[in-house]
C-alpha positions as a Markdown table, in Angstrom:
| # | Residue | x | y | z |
|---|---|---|---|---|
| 1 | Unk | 187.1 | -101.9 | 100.6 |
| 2 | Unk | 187.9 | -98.0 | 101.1 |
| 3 | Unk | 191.1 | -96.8 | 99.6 |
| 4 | Unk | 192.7 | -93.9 | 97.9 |
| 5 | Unk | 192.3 | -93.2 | 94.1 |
| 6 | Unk | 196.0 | -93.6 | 92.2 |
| 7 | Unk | 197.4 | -92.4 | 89.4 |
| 8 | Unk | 197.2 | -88.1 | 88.8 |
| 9 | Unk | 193.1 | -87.9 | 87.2 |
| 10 | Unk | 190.9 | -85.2 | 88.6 |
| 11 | Unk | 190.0 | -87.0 | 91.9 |
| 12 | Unk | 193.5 | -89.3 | 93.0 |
| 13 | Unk | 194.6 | -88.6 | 95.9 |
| 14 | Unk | 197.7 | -86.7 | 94.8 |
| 15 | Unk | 195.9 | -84.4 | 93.4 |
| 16 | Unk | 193.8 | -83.5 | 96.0 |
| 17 | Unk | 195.6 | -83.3 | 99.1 |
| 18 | Unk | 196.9 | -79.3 | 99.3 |
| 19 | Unk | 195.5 | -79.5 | 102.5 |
| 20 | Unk | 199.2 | -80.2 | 103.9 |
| 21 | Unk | 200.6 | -77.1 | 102.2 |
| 22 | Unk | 198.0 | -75.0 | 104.2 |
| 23 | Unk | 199.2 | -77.0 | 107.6 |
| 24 | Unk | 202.4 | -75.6 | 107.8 |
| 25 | Unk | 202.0 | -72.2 | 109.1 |
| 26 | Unk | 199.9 | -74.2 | 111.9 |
| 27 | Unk | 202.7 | -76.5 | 112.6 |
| 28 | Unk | 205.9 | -74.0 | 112.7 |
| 29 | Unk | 203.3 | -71.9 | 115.0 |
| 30 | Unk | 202.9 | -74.7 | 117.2 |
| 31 | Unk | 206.1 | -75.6 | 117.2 |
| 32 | Unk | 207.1 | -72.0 | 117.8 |
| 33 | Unk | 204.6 | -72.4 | 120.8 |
| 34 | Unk | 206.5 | -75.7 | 122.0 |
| 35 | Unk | 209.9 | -74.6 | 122.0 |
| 36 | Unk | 209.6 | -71.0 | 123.7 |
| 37 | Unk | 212.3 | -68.5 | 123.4 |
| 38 | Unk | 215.5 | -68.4 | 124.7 |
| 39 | Unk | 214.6 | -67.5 | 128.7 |
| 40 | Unk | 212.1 | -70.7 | 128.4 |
| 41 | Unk | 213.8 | -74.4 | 129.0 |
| 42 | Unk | 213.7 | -75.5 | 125.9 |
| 43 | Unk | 213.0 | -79.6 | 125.3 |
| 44 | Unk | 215.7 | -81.8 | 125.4 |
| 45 | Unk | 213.3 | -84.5 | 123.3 |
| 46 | Unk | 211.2 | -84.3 | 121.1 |
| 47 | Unk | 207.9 | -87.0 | 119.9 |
| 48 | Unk | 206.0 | -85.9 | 116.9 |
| 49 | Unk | 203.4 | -88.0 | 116.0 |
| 50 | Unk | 201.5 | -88.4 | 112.4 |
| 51 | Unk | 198.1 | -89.9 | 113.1 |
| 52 | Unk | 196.9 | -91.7 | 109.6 |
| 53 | Unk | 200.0 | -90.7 | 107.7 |
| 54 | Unk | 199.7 | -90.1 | 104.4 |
| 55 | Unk | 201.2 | -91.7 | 101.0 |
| 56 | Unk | 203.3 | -91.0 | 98.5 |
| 57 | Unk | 204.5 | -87.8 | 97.5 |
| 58 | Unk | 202.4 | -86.7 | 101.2 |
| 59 | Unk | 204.0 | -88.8 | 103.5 |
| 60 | Unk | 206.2 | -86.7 | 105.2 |
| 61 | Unk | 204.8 | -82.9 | 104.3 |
| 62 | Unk | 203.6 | -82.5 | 108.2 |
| 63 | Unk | 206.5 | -83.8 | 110.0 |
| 64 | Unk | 208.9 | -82.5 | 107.4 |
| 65 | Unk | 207.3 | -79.1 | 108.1 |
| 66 | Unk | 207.5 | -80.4 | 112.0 |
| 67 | Unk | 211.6 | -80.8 | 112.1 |
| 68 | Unk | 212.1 | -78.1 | 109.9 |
| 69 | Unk | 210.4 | -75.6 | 112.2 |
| 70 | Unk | 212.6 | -77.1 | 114.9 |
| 71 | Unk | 215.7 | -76.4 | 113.3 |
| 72 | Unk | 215.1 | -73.1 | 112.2 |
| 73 | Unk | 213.6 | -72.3 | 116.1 |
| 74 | Unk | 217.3 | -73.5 | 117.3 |
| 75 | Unk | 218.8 | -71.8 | 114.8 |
| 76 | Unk | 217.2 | -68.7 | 115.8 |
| 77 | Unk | 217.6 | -68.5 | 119.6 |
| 78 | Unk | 221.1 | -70.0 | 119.4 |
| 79 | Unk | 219.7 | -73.1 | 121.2 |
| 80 | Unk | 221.1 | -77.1 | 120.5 |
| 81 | Unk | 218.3 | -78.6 | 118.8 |
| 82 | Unk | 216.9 | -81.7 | 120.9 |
| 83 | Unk | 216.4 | -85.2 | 119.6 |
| 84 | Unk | 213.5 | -85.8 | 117.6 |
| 85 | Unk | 211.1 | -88.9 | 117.3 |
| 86 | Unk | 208.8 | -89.1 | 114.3 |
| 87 | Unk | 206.2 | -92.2 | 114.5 |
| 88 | Unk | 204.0 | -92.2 | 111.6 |
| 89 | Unk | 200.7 | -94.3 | 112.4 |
| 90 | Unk | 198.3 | -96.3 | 110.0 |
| 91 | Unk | 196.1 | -99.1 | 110.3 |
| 92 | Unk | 197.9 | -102.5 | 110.4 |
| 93 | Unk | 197.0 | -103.2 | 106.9 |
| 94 | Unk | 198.9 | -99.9 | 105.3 |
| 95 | Unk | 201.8 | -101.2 | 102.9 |
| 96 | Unk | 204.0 | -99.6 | 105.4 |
| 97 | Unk | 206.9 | -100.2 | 102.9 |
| 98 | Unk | 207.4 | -97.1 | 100.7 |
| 99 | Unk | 206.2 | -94.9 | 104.4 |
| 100 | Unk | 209.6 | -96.6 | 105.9 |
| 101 | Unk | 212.0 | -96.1 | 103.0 |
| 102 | Unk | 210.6 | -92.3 | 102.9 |
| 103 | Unk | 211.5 | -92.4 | 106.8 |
| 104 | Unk | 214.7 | -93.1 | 106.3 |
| 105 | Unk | 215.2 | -90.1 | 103.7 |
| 106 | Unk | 213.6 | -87.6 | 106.4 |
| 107 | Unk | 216.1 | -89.3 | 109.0 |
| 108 | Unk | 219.3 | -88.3 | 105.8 |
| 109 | Unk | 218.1 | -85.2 | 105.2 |
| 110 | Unk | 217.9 | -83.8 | 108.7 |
| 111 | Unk | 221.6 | -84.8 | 109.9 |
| 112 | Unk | 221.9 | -81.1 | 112.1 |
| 113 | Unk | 219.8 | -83.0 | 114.7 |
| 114 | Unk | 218.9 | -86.4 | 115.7 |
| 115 | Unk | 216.3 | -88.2 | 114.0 |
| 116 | Unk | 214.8 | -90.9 | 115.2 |
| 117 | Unk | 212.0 | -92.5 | 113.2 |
| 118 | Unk | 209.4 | -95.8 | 113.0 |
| 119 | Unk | 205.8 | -96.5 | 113.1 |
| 120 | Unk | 202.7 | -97.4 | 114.9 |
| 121 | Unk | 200.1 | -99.2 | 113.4 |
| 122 | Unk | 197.0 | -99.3 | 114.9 |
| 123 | Unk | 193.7 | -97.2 | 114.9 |
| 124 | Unk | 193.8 | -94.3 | 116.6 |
| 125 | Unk | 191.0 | -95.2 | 118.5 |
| 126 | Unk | 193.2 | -96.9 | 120.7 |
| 127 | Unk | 196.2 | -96.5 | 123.0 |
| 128 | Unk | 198.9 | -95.9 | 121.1 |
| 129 | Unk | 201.7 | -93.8 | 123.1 |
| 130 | Unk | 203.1 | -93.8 | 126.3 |
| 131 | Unk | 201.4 | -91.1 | 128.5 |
| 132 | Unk | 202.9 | -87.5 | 128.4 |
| 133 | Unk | 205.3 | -88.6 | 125.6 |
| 134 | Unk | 203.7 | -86.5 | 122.3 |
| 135 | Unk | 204.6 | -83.1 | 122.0 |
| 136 | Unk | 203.4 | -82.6 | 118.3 |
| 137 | Unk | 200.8 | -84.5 | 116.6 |
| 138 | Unk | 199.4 | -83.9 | 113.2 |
| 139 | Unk | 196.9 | -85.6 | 110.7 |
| 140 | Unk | 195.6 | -84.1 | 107.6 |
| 141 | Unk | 194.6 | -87.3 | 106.0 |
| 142 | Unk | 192.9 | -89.3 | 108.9 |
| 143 | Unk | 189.7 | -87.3 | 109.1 |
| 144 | Unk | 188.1 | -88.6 | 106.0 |
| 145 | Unk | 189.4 | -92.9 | 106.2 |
| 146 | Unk | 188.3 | -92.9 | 110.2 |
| 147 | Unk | 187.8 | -96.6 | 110.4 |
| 148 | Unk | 184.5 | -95.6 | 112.3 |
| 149 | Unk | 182.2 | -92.7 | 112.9 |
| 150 | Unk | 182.9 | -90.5 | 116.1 |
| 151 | Unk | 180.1 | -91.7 | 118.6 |
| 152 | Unk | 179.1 | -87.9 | 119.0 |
| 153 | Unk | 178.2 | -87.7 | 114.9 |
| 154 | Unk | 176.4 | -91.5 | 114.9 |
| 155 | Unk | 174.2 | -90.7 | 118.3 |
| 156 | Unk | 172.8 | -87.2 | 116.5 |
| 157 | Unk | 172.6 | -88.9 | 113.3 |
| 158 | Unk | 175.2 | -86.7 | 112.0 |
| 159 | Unk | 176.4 | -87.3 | 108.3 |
| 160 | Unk | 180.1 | -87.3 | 109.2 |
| 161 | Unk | 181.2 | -88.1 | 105.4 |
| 162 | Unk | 180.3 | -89.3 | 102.2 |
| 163 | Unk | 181.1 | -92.9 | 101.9 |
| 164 | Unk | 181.7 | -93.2 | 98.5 |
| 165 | Unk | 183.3 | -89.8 | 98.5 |
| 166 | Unk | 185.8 | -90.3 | 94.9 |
| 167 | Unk | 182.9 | -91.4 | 93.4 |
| 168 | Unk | 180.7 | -88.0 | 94.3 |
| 169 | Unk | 183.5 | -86.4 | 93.0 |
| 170 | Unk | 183.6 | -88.2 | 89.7 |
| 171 | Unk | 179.5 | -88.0 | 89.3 |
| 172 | Unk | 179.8 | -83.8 | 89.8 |
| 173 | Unk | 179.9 | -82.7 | 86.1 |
| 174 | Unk | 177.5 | -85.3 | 85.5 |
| 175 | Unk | 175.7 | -83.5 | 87.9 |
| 176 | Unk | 176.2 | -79.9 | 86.9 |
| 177 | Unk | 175.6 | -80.9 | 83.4 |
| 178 | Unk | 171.8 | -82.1 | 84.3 |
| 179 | Unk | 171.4 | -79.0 | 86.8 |
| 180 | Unk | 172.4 | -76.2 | 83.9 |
| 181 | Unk | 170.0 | -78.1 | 81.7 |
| 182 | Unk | 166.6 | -78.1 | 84.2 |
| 183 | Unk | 166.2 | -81.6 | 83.9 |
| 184 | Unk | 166.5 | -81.9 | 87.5 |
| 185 | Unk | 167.2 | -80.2 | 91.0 |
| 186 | Unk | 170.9 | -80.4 | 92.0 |
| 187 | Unk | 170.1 | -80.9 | 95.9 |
| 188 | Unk | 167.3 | -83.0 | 94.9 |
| 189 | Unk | 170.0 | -85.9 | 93.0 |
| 190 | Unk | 172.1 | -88.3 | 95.7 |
C-alpha cells in the first residue's frame, strides 16, 4: 500500500511539501480574479474545494491561503465578505479525523465571515460537486497519490511517476556516491 512517509527524516512528507508555500501567490491571484473590484458584483457564496487534501501540518495551507485572500479582497474594496464553503476531498480510506478537527480551527479562526466546512471522500475521478457550484479549487498534494494514471499518460506510454517515489529518494546518495566514484553510470542504475 502507497502512503506518506511520517516522522521529520530527509524524505517524510512534512518535509517535503513547500510546494504549498509557493501556491499562494496563485491562489490570492485567483481569488483576486474571482472577486473583481468594487464596480463588479461581487459573490454572495463562496465553494472552495481541496482536491486530495493534504495532512498534518499541510492540511489547510491552500484554503487557509483561499479565505484569507477573501478577507483581505473585502477588506480592500469595502465589500461584505460572502459565505464561504471549504470541502476538503480524500479517498474514503483517509483517517479523516485529524482533517475534521483542523476544520473546525480554520472555521474559529476565520469568525469576520462565515465558514462553513466538511468533506468529500471519493476519487476525483468521479462526480463529486453539484454542477456550477466550485469557484476555487486547489490540490498540491493529489498529483503524485492519483489512484490511477491519466488515460492520456498510460495510452502514450508515458511514465507519469515513480511508484516507489520515497524510496528513489532514499537510494539517491547511494546513488551519487557510486556515480562520483565511476563504478557505474547514474542514468544507467533504476
Amino acid at each position: 500500500m502507497v502512503h506518506m512517509n511520517q516522522g521529520q527524516g530527509e524524505t517524510s512528507y512534512a518535509h517535503n511539501s513547500s510546494i504549498q508555500n509557493r501556491m499562494k501567490p496563485l491562489i490570492e491571484a485567483a481569488i483576486i480574479d474571482l472577486c473583481g473590484s468594487r464596480s463588479t458584483l461581487f459573490p454572495e457564496k463562496m465553494l472552495i474545494a481541496d482536491l486530495g487534501c493534504s495532512y498534518g501540518p499541510n492540511a489547510l495551507a491552500l484554503v487557509s491561503t483561499a479565505v484569507k485572500a477573501i478577507i483581505n479582497h473585502c477588506l480592500q474594496f469595502q465589500q461584505p465578505p460572502p459565505e464561504v464553503c471549504v470541502l476538503l476531498n480524500d479517498l474514503p480510506d483517509n483517517d479523516f479525523n485529524t482533517v475534521v478537527k483542523s476544520l473546525v480551527t480554520l472555521r474559529q479562526n476565520n469568525n469576520k465571515l462565515v465558514v462553513v466546512t466538511g468533506v468529500a471522500p471519493g476519487s476525483f475521478y468521479e462526480r463529486l460537486f453539484t454542477s456550477d457550484s466550485l469557484h476555487l479549487v486547489c490540490s498540491s498534494n493529489s498529483l503524485h497519490w492519483l489512484s490511477m494514471a491519466p488515460e492520456d499518460l498510460t495510452m502514450n506510454q508515458i511514465p507519469a511517476y515513480d511508484m516507489d517515489e520515497h524510496a528513489r529518494r532514499e537510494r539517491l546518495p547511494m546513488r551519487l556516491m557510486h556515480v562520483s566514484s565511476g563504478k557505474i553510470s547514474y542514468f544507467s542504475w533504476s
